[in-house]
C-alpha positions as CSV (number, residue, x, y, z in Angstrom):
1,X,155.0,181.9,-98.2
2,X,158.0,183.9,-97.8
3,X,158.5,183.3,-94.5
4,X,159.1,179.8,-95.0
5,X,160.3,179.7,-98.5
6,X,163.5,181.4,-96.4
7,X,163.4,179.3,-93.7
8,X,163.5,176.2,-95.9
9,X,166.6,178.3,-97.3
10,X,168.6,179.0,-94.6
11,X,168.3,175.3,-93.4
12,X,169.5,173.7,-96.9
13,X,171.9,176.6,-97.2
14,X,173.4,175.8,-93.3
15,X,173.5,172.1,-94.2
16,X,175.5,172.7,-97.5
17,X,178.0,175.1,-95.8
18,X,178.3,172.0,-93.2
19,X,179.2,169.7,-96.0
20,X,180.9,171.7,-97.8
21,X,179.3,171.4,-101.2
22,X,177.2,173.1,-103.2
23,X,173.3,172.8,-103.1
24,X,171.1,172.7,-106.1
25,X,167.4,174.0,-105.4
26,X,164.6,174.0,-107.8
27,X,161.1,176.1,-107.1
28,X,159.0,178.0,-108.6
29,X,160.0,181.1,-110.1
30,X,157.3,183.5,-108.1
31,X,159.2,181.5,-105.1
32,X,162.6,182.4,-105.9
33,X,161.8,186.0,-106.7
34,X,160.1,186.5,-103.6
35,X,162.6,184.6,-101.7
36,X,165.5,187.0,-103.5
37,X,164.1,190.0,-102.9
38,X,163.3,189.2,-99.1
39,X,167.3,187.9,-98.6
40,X,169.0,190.4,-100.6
41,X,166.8,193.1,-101.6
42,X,167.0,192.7,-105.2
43,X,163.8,192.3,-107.6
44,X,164.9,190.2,-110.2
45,X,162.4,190.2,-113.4
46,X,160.5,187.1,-114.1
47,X,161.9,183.9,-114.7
48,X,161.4,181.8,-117.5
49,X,161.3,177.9,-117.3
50,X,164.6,176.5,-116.8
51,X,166.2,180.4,-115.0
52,X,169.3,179.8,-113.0
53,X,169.4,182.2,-109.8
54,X,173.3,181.8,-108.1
55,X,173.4,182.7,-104.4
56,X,176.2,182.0,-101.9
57,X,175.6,181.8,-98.3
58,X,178.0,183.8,-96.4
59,X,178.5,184.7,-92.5
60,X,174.8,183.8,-92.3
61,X,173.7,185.5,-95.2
62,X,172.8,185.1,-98.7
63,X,175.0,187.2,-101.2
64,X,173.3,187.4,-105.1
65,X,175.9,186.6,-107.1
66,X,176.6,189.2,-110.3
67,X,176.0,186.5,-112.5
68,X,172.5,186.5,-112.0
69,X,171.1,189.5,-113.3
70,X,173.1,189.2,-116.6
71,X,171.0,187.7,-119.8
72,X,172.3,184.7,-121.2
């Protein structure tokens, strides 16, 4: 599942860095943790409904932004 959870990623992530815009993706949250912790390393702690994860796609690879592992 994680294999292509972050394949999927790197595809919309290479597409929105081509078009210059930001990308909006939606998944579960047992998806997106994996799929952080695979890119960057970081185990986040479970998401509720509605969790916002911020990542940036730089030089080929995805960079957690701070934001993300603060409480709102």
């Amino acid at each position: 599942m994680v294999a292509r959870v972050t394949a999927a990623m790197r595809d919309i992530a290479s597409e929105a860095v081509a078009a210059d815009g930001p990308t909006l993706v939606v998944s579960h949250g047992g998806s997106i943790r994996s799929f952080v912790h695979a890119a960057v390393g970081v185990t986040l702690p479970p998401l509720g409904n509605g969790a916002i994860v911020r990542l940036a796609f730089v030089g080929g690879r995805f960079v957690l932004d701070d934001d993300s592992l603060k409480d709102d």
